[in-house]
N, C-alpha and C positions, 0 to 999 in steps of 0.2 A: 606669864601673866601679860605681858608686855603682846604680845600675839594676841591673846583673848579681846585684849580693850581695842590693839587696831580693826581685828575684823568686827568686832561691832559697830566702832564707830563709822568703818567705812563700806558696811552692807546696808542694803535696802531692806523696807521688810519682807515683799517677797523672796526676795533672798535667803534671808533668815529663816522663813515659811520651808523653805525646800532645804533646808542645809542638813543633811545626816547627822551631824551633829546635835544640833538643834531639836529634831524630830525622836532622837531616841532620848534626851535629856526630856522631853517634853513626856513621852512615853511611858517611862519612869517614874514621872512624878505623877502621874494618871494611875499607875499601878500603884504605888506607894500611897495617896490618897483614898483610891477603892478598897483597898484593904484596911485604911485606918479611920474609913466614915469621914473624912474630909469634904464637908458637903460644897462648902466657898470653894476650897482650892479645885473641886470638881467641877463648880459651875463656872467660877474665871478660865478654866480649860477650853468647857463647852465657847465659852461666851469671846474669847479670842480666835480661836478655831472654827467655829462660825461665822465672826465676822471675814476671815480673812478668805475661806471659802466662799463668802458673796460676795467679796472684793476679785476674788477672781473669776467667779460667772459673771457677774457684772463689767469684765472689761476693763476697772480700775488699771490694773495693774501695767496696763501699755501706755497709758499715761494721754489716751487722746479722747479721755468721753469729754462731752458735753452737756450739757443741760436736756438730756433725750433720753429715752427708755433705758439705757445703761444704767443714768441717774435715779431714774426711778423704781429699775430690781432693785441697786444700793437700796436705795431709802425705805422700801418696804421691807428688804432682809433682814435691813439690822432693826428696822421696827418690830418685826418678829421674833428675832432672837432677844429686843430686849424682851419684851413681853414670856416670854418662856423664863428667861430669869428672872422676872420682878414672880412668874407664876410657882416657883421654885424655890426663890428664897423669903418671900413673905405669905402667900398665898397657906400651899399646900405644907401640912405640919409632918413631923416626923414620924 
């Protein structure tokens, strides 16, 4: 247990984005959800998984954007992902 709390507390989140660990536990619980109509714990999937996908086209992750078009894929990405999950979770019915 003692191992679990250091590598969390002392990885990054891309880190954690890439960790084998991480990815199959994430996997998992994606399969475990789709099978049991878990529609939230499917869209916090999407909606973490997403963002972190456009924190990585976006450049974030090297740690040197700017206030420049890197900033503004971010800001339209995750404006679109939210928009997918506000279209998901209150929009379109079951």
């Amino acid at each position: 247990m003692r191992e679990i709390i250091h590598f969390l507390v002392s990885a990054r989140v891309m880190e954690l984005a890439t960790d084998p660990r991480i990815l199959i536990a994430a996997g998992a619980l994606f399969l475990v959800a789709a099978f049991m109509r878990w529609k939230v714990v499917l869209l916090a999937l999407f909606g973490i998984g997403a963002v972190l996908a456009v924190a990585r086209f976006s450049g974030l992750s090297e740690g040197h954007t700017s206030m420049d078009q890197n900033m503004m894929v971010f800001s339209i990405g995750t404006l679109l992902v939210g928009v997918v999950l506000i279209y998901f979770l209150f929009i379109k019915g079951d």
